[in-house]
Wavefront OBJ file of the C-alpha trace (Angstrom):
o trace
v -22.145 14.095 19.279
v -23.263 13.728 15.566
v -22.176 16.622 13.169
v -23.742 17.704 9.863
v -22.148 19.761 6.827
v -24.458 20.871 4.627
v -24.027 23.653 1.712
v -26.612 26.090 1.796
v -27.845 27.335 -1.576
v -30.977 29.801 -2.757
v -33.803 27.604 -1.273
v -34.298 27.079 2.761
v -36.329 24.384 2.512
v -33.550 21.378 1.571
v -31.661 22.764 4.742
v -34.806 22.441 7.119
v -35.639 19.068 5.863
v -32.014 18.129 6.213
v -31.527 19.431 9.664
v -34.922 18.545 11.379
v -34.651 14.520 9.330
v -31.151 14.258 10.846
v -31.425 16.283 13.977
v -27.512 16.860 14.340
v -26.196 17.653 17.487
v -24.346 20.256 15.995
v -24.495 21.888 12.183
v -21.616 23.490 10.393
v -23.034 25.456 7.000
v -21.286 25.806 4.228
v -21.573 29.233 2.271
v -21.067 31.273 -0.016
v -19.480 35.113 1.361
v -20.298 38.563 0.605
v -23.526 40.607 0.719
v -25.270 38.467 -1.902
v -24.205 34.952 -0.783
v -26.146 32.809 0.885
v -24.330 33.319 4.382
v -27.026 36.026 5.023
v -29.214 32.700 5.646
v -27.227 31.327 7.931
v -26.296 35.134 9.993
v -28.708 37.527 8.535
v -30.932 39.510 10.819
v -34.732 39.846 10.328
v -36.521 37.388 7.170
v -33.711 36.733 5.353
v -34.575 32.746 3.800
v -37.198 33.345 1.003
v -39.524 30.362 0.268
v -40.360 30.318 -3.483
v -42.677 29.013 -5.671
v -41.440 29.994 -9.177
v -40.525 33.555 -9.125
v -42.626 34.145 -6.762
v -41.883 34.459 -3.040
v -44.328 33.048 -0.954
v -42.682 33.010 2.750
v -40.121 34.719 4.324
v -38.108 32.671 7.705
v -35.473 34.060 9.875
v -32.363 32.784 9.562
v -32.019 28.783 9.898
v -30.398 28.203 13.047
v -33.003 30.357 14.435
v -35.988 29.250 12.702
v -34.713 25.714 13.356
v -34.537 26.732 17.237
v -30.941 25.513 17.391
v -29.974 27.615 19.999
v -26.666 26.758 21.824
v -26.037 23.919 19.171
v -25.008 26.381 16.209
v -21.965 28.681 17.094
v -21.369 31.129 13.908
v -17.732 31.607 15.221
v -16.782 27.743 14.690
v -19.385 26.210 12.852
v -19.195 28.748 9.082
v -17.280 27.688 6.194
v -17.369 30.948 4.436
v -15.960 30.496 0.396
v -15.472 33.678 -1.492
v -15.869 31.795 -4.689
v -17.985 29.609 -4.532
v -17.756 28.510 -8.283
v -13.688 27.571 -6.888
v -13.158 23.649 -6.979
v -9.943 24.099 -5.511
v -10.827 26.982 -2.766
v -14.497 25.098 -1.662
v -12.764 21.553 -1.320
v -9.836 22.871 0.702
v -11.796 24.969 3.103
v -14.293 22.322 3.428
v -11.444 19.667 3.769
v -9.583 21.703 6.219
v -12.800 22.008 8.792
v -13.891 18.358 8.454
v -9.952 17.422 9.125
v -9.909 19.460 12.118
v -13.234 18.061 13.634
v -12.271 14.662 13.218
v -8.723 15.616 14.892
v -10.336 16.775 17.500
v -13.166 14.442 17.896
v -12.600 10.825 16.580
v -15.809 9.732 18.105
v -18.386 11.992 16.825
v -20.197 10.692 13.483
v -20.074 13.145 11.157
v -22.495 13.594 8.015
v -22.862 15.674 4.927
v -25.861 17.143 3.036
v -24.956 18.467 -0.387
v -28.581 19.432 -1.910
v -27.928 23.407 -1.080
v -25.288 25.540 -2.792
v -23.403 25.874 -6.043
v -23.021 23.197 -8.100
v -19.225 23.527 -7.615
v -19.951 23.420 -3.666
v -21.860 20.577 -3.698
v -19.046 18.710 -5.571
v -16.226 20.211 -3.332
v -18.568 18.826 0.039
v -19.000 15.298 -1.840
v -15.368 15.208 -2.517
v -14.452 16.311 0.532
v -16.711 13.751 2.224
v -15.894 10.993 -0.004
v -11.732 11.386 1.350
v -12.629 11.649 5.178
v -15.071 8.797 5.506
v -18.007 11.321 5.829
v -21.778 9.748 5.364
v -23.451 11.355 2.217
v -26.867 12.195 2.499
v -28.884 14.135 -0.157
v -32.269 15.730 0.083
v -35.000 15.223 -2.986
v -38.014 14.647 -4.226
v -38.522 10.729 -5.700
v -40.771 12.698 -8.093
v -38.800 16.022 -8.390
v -40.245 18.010 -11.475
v -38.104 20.923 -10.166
v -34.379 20.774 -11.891
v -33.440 24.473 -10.289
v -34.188 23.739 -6.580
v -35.789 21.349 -4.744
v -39.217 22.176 -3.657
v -41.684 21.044 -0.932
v -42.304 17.411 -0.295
v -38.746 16.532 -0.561
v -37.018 13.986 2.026
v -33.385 13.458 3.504
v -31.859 9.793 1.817
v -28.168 8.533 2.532
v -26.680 8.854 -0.806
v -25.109 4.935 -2.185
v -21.493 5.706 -2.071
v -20.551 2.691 -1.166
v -19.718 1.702 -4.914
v -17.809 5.054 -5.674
v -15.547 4.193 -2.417
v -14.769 0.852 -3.592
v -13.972 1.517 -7.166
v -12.046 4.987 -5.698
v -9.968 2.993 -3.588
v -9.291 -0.183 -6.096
v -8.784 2.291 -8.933
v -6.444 5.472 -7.273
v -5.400 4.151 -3.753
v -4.433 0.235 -4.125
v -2.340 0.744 -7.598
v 0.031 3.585 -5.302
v 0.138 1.026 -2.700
v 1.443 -1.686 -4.661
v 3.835 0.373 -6.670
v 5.566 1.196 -3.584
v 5.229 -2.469 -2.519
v 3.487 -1.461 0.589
v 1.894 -4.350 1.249
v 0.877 -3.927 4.860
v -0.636 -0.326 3.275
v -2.732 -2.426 0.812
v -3.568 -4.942 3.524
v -4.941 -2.152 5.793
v -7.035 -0.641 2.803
v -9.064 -3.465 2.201
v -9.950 -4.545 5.834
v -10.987 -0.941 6.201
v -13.395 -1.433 2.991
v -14.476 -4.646 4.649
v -15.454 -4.118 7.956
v -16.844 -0.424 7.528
v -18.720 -0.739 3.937
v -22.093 -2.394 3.599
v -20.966 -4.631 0.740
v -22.710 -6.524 -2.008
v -21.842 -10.319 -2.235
v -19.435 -9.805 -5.046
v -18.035 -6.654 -4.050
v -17.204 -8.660 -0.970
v -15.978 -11.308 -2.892
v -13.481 -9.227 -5.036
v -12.303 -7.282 -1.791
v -11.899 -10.826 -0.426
v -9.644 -12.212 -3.095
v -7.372 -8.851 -2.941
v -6.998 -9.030 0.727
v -5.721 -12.975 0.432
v -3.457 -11.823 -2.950
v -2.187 -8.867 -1.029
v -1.430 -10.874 1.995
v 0.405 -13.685 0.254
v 2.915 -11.565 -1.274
v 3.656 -9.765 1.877
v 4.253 -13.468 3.315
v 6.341 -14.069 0.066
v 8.278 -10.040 0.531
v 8.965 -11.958 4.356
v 10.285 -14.627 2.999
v 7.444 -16.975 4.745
v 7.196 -18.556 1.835
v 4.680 -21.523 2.933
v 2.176 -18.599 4.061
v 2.375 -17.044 0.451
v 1.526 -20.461 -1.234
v -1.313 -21.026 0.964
v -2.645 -17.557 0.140
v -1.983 -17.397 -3.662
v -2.907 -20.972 -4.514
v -6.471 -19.979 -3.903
v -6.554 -17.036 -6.694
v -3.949 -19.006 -9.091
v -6.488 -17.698 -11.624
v -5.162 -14.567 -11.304
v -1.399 -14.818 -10.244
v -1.085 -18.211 -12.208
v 2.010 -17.265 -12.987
v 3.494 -16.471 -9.695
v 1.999 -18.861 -8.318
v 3.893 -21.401 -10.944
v 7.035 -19.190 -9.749
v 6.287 -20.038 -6.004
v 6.346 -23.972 -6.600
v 9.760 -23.528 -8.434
v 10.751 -21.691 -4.956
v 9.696 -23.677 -2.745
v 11.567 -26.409 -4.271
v 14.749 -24.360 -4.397
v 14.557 -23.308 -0.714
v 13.384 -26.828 0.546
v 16.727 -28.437 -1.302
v 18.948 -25.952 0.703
v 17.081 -25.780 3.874
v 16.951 -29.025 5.641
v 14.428 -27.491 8.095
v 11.723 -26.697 5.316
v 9.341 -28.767 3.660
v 7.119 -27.886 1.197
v 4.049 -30.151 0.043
v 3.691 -28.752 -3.337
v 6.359 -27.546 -5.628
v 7.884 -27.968 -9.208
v 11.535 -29.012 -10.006
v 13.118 -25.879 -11.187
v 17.084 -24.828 -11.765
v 17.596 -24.840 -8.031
v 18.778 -20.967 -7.932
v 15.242 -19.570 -7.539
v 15.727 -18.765 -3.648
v 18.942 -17.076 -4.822
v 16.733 -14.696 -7.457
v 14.177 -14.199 -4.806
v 16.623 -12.229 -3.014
v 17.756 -9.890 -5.606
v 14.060 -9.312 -6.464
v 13.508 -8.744 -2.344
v 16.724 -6.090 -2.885
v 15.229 -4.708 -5.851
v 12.161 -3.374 -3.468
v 14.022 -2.502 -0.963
v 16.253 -0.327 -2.898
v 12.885 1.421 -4.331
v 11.374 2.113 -0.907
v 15.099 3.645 -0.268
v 15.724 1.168 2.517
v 19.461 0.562 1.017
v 21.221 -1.263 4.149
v 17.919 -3.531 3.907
v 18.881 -4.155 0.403
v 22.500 -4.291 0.482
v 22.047 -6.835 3.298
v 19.697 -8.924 0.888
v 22.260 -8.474 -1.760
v 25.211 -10.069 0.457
v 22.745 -12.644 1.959
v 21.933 -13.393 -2.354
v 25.936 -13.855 -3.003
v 26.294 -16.208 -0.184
v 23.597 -18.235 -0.950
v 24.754 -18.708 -4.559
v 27.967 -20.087 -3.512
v 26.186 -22.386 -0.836
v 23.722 -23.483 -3.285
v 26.119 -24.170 -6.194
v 28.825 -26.217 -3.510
v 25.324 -28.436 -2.683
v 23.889 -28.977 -5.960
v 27.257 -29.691 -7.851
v 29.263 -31.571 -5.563
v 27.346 -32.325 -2.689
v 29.252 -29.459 -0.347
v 27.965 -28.055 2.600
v 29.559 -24.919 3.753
v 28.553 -25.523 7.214
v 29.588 -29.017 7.339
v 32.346 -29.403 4.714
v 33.396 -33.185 4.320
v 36.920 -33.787 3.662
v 36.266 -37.217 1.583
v 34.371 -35.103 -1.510
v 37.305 -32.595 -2.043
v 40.009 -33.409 -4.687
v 42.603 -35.498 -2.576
v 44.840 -32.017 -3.279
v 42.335 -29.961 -1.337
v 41.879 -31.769 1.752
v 45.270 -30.730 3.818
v 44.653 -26.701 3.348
v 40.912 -27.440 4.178
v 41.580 -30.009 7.408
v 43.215 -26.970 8.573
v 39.827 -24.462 8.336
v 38.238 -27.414 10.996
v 36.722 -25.371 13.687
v 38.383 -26.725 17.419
v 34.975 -25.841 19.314
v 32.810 -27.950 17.159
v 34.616 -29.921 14.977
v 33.320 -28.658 12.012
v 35.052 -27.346 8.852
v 32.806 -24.301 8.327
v 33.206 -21.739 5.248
v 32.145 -18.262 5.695
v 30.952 -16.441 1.963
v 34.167 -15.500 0.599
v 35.942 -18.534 1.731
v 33.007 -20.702 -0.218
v 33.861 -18.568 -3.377
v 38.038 -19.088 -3.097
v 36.904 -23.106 -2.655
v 34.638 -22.603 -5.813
v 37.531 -21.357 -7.672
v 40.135 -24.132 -6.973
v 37.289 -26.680 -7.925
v 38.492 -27.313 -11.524
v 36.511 -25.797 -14.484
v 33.692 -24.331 -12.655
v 31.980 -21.312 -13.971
v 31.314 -19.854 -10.664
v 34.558 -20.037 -9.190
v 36.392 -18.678 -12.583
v 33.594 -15.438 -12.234
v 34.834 -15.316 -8.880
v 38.427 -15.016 -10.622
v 37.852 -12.358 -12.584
v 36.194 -9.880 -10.215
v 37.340 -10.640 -7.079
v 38.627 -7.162 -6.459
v 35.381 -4.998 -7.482
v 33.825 -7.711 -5.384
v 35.975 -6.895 -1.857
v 35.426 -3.598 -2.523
v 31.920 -4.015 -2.654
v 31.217 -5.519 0.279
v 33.521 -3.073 2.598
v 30.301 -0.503 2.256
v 28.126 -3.575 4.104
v 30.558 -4.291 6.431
v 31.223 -1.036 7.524
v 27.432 -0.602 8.053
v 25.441 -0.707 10.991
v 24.119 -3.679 9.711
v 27.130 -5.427 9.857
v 30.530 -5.041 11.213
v 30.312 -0.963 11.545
v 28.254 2.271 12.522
v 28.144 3.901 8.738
v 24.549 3.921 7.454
v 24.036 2.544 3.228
v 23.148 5.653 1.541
v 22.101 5.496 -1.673
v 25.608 6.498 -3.314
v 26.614 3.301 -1.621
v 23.773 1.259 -3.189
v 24.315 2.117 -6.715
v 27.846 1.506 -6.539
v 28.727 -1.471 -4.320
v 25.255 -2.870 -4.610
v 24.848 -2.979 -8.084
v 28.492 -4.430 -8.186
v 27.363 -7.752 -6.195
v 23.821 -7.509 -8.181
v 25.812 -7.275 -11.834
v 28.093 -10.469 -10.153
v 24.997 -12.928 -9.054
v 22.826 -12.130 -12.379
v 25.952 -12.625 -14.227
v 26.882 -16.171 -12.254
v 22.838 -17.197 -12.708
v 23.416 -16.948 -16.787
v 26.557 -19.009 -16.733
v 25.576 -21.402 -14.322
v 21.895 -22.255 -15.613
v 21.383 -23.730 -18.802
v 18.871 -21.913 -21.369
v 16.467 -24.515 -21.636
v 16.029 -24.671 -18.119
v 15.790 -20.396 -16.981
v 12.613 -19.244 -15.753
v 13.474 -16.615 -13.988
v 11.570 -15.161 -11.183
v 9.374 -11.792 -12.145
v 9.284 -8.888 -9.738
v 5.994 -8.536 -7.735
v 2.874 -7.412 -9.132
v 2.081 -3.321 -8.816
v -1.287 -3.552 -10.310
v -4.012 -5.998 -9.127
v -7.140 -4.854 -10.058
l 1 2 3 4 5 6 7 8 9 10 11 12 13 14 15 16 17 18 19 20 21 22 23 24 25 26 27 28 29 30 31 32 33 34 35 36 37 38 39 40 41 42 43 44 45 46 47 48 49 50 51 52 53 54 55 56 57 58 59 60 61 62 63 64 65 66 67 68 69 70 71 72 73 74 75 76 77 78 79 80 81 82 83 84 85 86 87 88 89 90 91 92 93 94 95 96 97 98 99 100 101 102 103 104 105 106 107 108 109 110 111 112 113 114 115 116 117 118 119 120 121 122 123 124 125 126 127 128 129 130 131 132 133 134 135 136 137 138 139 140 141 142 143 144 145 146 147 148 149 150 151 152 153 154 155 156 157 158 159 160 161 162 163 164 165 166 167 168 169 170 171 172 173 174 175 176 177 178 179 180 181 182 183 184 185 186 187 188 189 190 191 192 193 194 195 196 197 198 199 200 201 202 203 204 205 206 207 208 209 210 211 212 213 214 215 216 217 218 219 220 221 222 223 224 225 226 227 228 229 230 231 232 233 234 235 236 237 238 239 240 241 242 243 244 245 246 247 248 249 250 251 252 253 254 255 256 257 258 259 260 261 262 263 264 265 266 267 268 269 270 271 272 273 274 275 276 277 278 279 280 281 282 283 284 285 286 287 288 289 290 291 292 293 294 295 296 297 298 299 300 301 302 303 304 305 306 307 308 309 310 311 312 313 314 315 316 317 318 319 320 321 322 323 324 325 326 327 328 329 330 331 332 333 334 335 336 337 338 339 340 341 342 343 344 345 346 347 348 349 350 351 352 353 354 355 356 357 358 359 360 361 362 363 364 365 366 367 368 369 370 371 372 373 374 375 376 377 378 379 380 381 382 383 384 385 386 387 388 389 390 391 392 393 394 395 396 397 398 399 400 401 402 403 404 405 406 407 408 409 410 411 412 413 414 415 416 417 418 419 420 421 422 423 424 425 426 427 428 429 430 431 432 433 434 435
């Protein structure tokens, strides 16, 4: 069941043309209230709608719904948007927001339209506004050779207004930047499909909606950690994400020297730490979107990896496999004894990897692990004693800023003494602004 809007103003004859072009199943009038506001054209007994020609009045109609013979399709109890002040952004778009919202509540199906020739200049902003947020189709009724700037006389015609351009630029301007500054990536994602498979598009606004969708979709990939996805995607546009995209490469390297299951077919040689920054980045958004035991967890998963990544690339140590014949000769007895009976394995959990780290002689690492040990066990009772973890205590935010920061202030700390100068490039957080 189609539904029209349309602001009624001092001239009938928009209204008519509006109503009998688009022959709604059902209208709903916008008005202004009182004695001398145009709801008397709408409700008004006898010849209320005057049909001028200057000053002059040169026909005198019922009211529309009855002129218009709508009969059972007009009901003045539901379908009246009455505005006391009409010259009232604020009042006209709410009222007329508030009625469209409950239609479309009620009635997903129906297509709705708008008319805003009729009404105060004010109304027919509010209306457009108002249409413009709930996916309403614009029409407008003129005269391709209108002479008349104070009404709209006879010989006018009903057009669908081109909005398409406002939504996009609306939605790429105001909506997308929010998205993305909140790292809502499947948000963003869902914007732009929307704008693609409901807009009639021109080749390059389809082209530009295009690119954003792919951009937007490789760094949700990259925010889960499906890092060959996010290459795929981003390579394409490296134009505009060239440096992320340069970032990515140095990743991909990092993660496929740790992880003997990945393989990357592009990537540049970086410091080898870059998975381990990913992750404090990946906390960093968490934290903002006030998911804290998703960040804290990030944060714990960022200190292990350091210690598993600096064992590897120094001294060829794998915390899951330790061998026994690259330990000092002093080591091997106290770590023969860590040998797991079920597998065989001598297998280091995270704090274990750091206390091996420390006896290995001179390394930075393990002498940071020295000094703040303490603020460091403390830190990670809060994760352990989540739900998350070992516990049933949610990470509030108290919990974040203290223990979380702790391990965050330890790994930035350990990636500064542990990387030389001339080799940092370190990762930058995501994007917030695309466009």
């Amino acid at each position: 069941m189609s539904i029209l809007f349309i602001t009624v103003g001092g001239s009938p004859q928009p209204i008519i043309t509006a109503i009998q072009s688009l022959n709604p199943d059902r209208t709903v009038f916008v008005c202004s209230d009182g004695a001398k506001g145009s709801i008397s054209q709408v409700i008004g007994g006898g010849t209320p709608c005057e049909v001028r020609r200057g000053a002059e009045v040169v026909e005198r109609l019922p009211n529309l719904p009855t002129h218009l013979g709508m009969g059972d399709r007009f009901n003045p109890d539901t379908d009246l948007v009455r505005l006391d002040n009409p010259d009232d952004l604020a009042e006209c778009y709410r009222r007329i927001a508030q009625k469209i919202s409950g239609i479309k509540t009620a009635d997903l199906n129906s297509p709705l339209y708008a008319d805003y020739t009729g009404g105060t200049k004010t109304m027919s902003l509010a209306l457009g506004m108002a249409a413009l947020d709930y996916g309403v189709t614009l029409y407008l009724t003129t005269n391709a050779t209108r002479e008349n700037l104070i009404r709209v006389d006879r010989g006018e015609s009903t057009e669908r207004a081109p909005t398409t351009a406002v939504t996009v630029e609306r939605v790429l301007q105001q909506d997308l930047p929010k998205l993305l500054q909140a790292y809502n990536y499947a948000g963003a994602i869902a914007t732009l499909r929307i704008l693609l498979q409901s807009l009639e598009l021109t080749q390059e606004q389809r082209r530009k909606l295009r690119g954003l969708l792919d951009i937007c979709t490789g760094f949700d990939a990259w925010d889960r950690f499906d890092h060959q996805t996010a290459w795929r995607l981003l390579s394409l546009h490296m134009n505009q994400v060239q440096s992320y995209g340069l970032a990515l490469k140095r990743l991909l390297s990092s993660r496929q020297a740790i992880d003997p299951e990945f393989s990357a077919a592009e990537t540049i040689s970086g410091h080898g730490y870059e998975l381990v920054e990913d992750l404090l980045l990946n906390a960093q958004r968490r934290a903002y979107q006030q998911r804290y035991d998703d960040a804290v967890g990030r944060l714990y998963r960022a200190l292990e990896l350091l210690a598993q990544s600096r064992l590897s690339q120094t001294y060829g140590l794998q915390t899951g496999d330790i061998d026994l014949e690259k330990l000092p000769v002093e080591l091997r007895e106290k770590y023969s004894a860590e040998r797991n009976p079920r597998n065989g394995k001598i297998q280091l959990p995270l704090w274990k990897g750091y206390v091996l780290l420390s006896e290995l002689a001179a390394d930075p690492l393990g002498q940071l692990f020295q000094e703040r040990s303490k603020p460091l066990e403390n830190a990670l009772q809060a994760r352990n004693y989540s739900l998350f973890a070992h516990g049933f205590k949610p990470i509030t935010e108290n919990d974040y800023r203290h223990s979380g920061q702790v391990i965050q202030a330890f790994v930035e700390t350990a990636l500064e003494r542990i990387i030389p100068d001339k080799n940092r490039h370190p990762l930058a957080q995501f994007p917030t602004d695309l466009v």
